[in-house]
C-alpha positions as CSV (number, residue, x, y, z in Angstrom):
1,X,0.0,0.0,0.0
2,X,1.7,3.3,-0.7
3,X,2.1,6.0,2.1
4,X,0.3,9.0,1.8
5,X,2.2,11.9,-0.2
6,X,4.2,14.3,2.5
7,X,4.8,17.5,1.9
8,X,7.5,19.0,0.8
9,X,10.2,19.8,2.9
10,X,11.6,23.5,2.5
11,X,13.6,25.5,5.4
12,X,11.7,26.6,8.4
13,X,13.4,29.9,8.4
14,X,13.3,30.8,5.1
15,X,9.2,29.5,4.8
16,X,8.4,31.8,7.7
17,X,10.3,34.9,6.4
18,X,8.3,34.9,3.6
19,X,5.1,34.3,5.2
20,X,5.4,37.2,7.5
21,X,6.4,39.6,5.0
22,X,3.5,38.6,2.3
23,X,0.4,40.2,3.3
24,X,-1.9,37.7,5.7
25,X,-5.0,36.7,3.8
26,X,-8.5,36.5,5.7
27,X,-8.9,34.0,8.1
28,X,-12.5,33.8,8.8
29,X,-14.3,32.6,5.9
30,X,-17.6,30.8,5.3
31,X,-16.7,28.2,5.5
32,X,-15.3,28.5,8.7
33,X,-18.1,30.8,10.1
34,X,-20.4,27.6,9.5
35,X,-18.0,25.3,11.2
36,X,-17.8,27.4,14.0
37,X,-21.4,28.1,14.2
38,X,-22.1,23.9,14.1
39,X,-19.2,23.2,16.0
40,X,-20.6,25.8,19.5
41,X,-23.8,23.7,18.7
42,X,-22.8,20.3,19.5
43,X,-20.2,21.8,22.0
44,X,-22.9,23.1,24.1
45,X,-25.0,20.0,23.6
46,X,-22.7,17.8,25.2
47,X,-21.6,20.1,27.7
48,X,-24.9,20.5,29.1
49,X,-25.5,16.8,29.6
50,X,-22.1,16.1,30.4
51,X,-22.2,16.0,34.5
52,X,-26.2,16.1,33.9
53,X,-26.7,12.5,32.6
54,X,-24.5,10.8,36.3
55,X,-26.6,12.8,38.1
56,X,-29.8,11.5,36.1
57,X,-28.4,7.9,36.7
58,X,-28.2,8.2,40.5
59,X,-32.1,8.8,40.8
60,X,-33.1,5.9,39.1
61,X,-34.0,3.0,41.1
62,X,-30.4,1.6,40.1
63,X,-28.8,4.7,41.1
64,X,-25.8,4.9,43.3
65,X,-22.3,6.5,42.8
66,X,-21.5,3.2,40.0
67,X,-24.7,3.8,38.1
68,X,-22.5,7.6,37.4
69,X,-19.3,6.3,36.7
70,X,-20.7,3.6,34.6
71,X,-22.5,6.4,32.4
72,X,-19.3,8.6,32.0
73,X,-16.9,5.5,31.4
74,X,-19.4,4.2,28.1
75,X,-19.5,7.6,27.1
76,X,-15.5,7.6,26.9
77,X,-15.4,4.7,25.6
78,X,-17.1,4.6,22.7
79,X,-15.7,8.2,22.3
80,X,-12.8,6.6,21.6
81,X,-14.2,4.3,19.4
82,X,-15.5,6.1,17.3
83,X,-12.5,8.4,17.0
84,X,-10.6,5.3,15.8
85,X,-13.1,5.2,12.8
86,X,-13.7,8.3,11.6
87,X,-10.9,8.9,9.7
88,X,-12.3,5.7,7.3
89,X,-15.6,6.9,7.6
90,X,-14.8,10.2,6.1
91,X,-12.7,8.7,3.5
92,X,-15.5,6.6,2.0
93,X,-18.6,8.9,2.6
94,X,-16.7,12.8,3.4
95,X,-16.7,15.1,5.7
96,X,-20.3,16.7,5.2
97,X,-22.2,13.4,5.4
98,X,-20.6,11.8,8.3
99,X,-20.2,15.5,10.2
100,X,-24.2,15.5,9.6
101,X,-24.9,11.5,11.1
102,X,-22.5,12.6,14.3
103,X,-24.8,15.6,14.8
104,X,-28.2,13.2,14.6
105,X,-25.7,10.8,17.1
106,X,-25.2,13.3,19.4
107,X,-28.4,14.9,19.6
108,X,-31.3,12.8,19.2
109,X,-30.7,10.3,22.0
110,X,-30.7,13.0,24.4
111,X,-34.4,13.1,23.9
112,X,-34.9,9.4,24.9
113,X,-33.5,10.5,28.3
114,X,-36.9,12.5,28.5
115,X,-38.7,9.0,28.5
116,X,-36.8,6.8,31.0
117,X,-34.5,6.7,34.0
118,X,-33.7,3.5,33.2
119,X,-29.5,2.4,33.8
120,X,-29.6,0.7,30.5
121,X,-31.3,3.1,28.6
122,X,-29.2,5.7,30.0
123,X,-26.1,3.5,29.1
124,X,-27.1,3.0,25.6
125,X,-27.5,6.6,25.2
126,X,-24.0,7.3,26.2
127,X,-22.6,4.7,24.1
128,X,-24.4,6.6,21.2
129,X,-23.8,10.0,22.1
130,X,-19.9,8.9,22.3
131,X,-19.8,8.3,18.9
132,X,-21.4,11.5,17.9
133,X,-19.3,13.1,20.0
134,X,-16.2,11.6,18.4
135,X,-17.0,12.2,15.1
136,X,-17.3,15.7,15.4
137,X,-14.3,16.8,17.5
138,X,-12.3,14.8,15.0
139,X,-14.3,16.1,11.8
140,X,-14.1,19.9,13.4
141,X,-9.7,20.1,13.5
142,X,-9.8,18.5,10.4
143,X,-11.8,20.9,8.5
144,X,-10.1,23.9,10.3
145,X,-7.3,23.0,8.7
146,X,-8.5,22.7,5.5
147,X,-10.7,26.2,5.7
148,X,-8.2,27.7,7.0
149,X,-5.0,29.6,5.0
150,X,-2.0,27.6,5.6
151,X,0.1,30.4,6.6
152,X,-2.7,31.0,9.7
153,X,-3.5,27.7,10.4
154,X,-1.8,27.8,13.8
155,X,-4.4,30.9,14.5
156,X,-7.3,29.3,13.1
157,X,-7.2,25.8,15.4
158,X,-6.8,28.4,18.3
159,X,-9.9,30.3,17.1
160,X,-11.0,26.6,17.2
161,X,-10.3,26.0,20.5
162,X,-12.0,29.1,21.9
163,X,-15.4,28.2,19.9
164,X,-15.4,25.0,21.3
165,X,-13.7,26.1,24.9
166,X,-16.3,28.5,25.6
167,X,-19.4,26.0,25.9
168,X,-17.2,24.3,28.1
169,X,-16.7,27.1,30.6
170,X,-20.7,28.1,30.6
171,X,-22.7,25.4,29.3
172,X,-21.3,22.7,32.1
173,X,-22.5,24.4,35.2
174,X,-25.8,25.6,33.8
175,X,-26.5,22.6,32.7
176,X,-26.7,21.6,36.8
177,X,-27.5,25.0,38.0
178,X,-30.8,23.8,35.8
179,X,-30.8,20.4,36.4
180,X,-31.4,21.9,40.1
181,X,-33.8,24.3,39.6
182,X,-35.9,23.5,36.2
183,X,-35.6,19.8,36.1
184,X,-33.8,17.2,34.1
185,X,-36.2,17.0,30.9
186,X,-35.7,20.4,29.7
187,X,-31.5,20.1,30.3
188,X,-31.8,17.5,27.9
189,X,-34.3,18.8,25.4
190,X,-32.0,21.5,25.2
191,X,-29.2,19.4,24.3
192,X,-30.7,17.9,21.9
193,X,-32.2,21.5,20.2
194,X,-28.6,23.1,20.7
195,X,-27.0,20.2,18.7
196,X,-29.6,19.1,16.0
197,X,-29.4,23.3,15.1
198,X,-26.1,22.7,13.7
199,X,-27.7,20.3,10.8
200,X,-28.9,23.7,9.4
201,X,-25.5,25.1,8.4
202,X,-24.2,21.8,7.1
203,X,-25.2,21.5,3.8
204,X,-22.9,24.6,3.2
205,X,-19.7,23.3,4.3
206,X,-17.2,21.7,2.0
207,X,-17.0,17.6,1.8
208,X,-13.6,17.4,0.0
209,X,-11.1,15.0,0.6
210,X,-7.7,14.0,-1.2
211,X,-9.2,12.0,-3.0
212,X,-5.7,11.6,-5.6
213,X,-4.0,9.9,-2.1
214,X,-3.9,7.1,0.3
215,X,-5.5,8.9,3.5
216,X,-3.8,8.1,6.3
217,X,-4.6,5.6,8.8
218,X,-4.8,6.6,12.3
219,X,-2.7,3.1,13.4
220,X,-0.1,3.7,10.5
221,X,0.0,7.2,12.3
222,X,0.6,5.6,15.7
223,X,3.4,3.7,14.3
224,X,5.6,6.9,12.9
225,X,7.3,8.5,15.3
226,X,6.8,12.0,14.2
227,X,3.6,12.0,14.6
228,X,3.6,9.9,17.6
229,X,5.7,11.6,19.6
230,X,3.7,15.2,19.9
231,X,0.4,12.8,20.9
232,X,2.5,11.2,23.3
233,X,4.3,14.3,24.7
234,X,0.3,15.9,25.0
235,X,-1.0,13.5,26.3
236,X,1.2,13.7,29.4
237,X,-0.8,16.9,29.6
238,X,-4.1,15.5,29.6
239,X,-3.3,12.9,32.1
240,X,-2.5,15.8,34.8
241,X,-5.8,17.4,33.1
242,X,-7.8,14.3,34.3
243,X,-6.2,14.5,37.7
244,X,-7.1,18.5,37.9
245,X,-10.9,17.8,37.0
246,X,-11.5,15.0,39.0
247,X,-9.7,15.0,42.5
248,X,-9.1,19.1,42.8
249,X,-12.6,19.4,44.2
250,X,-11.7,16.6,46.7
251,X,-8.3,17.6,47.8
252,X,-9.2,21.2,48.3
253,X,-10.7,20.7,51.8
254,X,-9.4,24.0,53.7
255,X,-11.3,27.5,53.1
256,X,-15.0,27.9,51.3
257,X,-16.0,25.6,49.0
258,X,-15.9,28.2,46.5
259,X,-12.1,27.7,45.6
260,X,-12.2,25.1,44.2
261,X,-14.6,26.5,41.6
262,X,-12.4,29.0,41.2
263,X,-9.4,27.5,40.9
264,X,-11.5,24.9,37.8
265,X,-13.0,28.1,36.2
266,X,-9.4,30.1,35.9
267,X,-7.9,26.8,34.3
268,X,-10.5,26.4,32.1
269,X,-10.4,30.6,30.6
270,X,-6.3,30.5,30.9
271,X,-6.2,27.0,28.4
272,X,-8.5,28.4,26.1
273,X,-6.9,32.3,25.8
274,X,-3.5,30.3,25.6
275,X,-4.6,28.2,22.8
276,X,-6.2,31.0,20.6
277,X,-2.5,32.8,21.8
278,X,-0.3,29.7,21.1
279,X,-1.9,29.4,17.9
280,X,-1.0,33.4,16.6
281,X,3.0,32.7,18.1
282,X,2.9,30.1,16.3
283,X,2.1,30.4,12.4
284,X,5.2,33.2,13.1
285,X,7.7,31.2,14.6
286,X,6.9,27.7,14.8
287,X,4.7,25.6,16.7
288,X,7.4,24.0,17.9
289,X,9.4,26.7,19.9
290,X,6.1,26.6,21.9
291,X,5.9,22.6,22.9
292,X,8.7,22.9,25.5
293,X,7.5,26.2,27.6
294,X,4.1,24.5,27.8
295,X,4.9,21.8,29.3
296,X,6.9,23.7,31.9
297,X,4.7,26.0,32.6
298,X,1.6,23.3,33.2
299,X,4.6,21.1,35.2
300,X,5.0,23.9,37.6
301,X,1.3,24.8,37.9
302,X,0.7,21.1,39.2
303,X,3.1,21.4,41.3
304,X,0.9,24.2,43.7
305,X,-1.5,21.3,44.3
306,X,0.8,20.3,47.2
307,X,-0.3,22.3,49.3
308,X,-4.0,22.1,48.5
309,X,-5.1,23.8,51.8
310,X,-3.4,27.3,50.6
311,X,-6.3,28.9,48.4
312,X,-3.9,31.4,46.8
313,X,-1.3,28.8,46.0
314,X,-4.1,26.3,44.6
315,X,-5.8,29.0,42.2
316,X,-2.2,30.6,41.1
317,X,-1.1,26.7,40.2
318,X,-4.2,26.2,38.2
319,X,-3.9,29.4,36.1
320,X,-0.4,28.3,35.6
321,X,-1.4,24.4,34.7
322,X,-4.4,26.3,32.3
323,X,-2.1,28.5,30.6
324,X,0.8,25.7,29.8
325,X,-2.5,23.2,29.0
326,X,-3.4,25.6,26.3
327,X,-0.1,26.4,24.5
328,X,0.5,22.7,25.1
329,X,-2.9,21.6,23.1
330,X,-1.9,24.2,20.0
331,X,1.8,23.2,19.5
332,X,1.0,19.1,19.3
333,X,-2.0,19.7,17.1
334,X,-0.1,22.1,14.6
335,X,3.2,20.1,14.3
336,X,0.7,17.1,13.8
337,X,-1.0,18.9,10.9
338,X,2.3,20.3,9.8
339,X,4.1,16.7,9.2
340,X,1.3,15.2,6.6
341,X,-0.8,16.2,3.7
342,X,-4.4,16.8,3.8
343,X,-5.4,13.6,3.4
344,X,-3.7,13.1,6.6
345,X,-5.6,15.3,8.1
346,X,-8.3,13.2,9.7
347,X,-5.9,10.7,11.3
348,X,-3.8,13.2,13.0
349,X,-6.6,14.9,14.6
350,X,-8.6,11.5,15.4
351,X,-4.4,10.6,17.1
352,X,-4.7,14.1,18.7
353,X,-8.3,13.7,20.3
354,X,-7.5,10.2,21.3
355,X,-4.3,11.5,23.1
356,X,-6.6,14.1,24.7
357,X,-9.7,11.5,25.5
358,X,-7.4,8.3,26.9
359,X,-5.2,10.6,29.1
360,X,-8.2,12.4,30.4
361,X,-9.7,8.5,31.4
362,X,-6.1,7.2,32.6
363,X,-5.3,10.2,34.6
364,X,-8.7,10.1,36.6
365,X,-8.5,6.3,36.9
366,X,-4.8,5.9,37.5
367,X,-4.6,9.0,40.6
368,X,-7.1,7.7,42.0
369,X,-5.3,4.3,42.7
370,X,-2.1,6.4,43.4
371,X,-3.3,8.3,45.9
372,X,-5.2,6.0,48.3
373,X,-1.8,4.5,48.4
374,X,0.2,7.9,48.8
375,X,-2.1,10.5,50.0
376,X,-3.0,13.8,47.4
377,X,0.6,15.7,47.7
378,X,2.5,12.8,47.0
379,X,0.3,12.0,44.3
380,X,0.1,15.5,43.1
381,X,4.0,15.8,42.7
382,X,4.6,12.4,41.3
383,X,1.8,14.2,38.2
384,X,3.6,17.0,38.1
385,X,7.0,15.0,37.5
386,X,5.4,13.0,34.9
387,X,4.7,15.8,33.1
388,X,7.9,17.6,33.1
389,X,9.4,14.5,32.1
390,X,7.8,14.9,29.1
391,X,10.2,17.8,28.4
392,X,12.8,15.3,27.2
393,X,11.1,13.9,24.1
394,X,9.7,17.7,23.6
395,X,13.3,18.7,23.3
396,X,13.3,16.5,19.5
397,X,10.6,18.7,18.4
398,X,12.5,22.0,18.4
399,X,12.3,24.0,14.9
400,X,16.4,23.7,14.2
401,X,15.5,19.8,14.1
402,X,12.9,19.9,11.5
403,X,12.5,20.9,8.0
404,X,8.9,23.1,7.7
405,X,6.5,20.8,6.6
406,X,8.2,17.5,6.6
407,X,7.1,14.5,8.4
408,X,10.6,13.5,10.7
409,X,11.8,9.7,11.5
């Protein structure tokens, strides 16, 4: 089977000379304004059910602190799933048709919540919303970087990350603020409304592929080492991410309970300003002059989970761990993009999302073991030095090793 054509390799230096002096052409275009407008759409539609549907499961007759975890672990799983197969899927059917069947996926069966608290039901729900899900976080960077001019495609997956960071900042504590206060049904029939919307913009997006090329597989991209080094290097990140979002609001047991809120909310503003930022730095001077300071930054800001009964320390760390998260999340998605063609483009962002979706599910699972064994600061410092281990693979990915645009052994 031939290997899908790489792009040419040219000098860094000399590529990004000319880039910054040619006049920058418009980044927002149609296209992109329907991606976006699609994209907040499903966002907010999974966000809103996302700590919803455990707390649905736990007033069932079967309810209980497993009937929760069991819902959020088949969601994730067939997340990951499906982000194994859509790179296939859009090579046989494009990117408009299977963007439109994730949409239905992730929408519809929000409505079947409406008719039963049953576990199974519930279950089944999440194993189909997974898939949804999957589909369109991978189908979203992907297009991106086709919409979006080359010379600001850093910028663009940034702009990316902010659409799609956004809904996660509001839309998961409204959707339990009305959980609380307006009942469960209407959380989810406005799930289900916020993401079906999005089937009205998609006829207008583009479905090309490459089709003159071999896409990419997302295994055959797990086997280079160019492209899996940056997923491995990130996904050190999201491992400490799965940490942060599960066990903060546990180990933060000294003042109100308001910092740990606090300290969740500034992480989650600083990673998305920091990937939009990330993003502009680096379509000037390389994604990869960025990979390195990210990972120190978020190394250090774990490291004020230590001492988890200093509020001030806590919520300082977390902006920290935020802003390296962010930088961290633009560099490995643009040197990913950077090292194939487009028809590569599916399987590096399905690699990327799975990086981001497996160390999210190891890091909350792993910690968890760690510290009943350790107690939180151990546990918190023995994250943090994972991740700033990951500083000595990052240190292969610096621009004077790499030829712009060429896919590394």
């Amino acid at each position: 089977m031939d290997r899908p054509k790489l792009n040419a390799p040219v000098s860094r230096t000399a590529a990004r000379k000319e880039e910054i002096s040619a006049p920058r052409p418009p980044i927002m275009t149609r296209m992109l304004v329907l991606l976006f407008v699609s994209s907040i759409g499903s966002a907010t539609g999974f966000y809103l059910l996302l700590s919803v549907v455990p707390l649905y499961a736990t007033s069932g007759e079967s309810g209980g602190d497993v009937a929760a975890g069991l819902t959020t672990a088949a969601l994730m799983f067939s997340t990951v799933v499906g982000e194994l197969a859509t790179p296939r899927l859009v090579a046989r059917f494009g990117y408009r048709l299977v963007f439109a069947a994730a949409l239905i996926l992730l929408g519809v069966p929000a409505l079947v919540l409406t008719a039963s608290a049953s576990l199974a039901v519930i279950i089944v729900v999440c194993l189909v919303r997974g898939l949804g899900f999957a589909v369109t976080v991978v189908v979203g960077s992907a297009l991106v970087a086709l919409f979006v001019p080359h010379e600001r495609q850093g910028e663009g997956l940034g702009l990316y990350g902010v659409v799609v960071g956004i809904p996660s900042v509001v839309a998961l504590p409204l959707g339990v603020w009305l959980a609380q206060h307006v009942g469960y049904s209407p959380v989810f029939v406005a799930g289900a409304v916020a993401t079906l919307c999005g089937l009205i913009v998609v006829p207008g997006l583009s479905s090309r592929t490459s089709a003159s090329e071999q896409p990419l597989g997302v295994l055959a991209g797990m086997r280079t080492p160019s492209l899996a080094r940056p997923a491995l290097i990130f996904s050190t990140t999201t491992i400490a991410a799965g940490v942060v979002y599960t066990f903060l609001p546990l180990a933060v047991t000294s003042g109100t309970g308001n910092v740990a809120a606090l300290a969740l909310l500034v992480q989650a503003v600083a990673a998305t300003l920091t990937r939009w930022w990330a993003g502009r730095y680096g379509d000037r001077h390389g994604s990869g002059t960025l990979l390195m300071p990210g990972i120190l930054v978020a190394g250090i800001g774990m490291l004020g989970l230590i001492v988890a009964d200093n509020p001030a320390v806590v919520v300082a760390g977390m902006v920290l761990f935020g802003a390296g998260f962010g930088v961290t999340q633009n560099a490995s998605l643009m040197l990913l993009f950077e090292r194939v063609s487009t028809s590569g483009y599916g399987a590096v962002s399905a690699l990327w999302n799975l990086a981001y979706d497996a160390g999210l599910g190891v890091g909350a699972a792993g910690f968890g073991v760690l510290a009943a064994q350790t107690g939180y600061p151990p546990a918190f410092a023995l994250v943090a030095v994972l991740v700033l281990a990951a500083l000595v693979p990052a240190w292969r990915e610096r621009p004077a090793r790499r030829s712009y645009g060429a896919v590394a052994p």
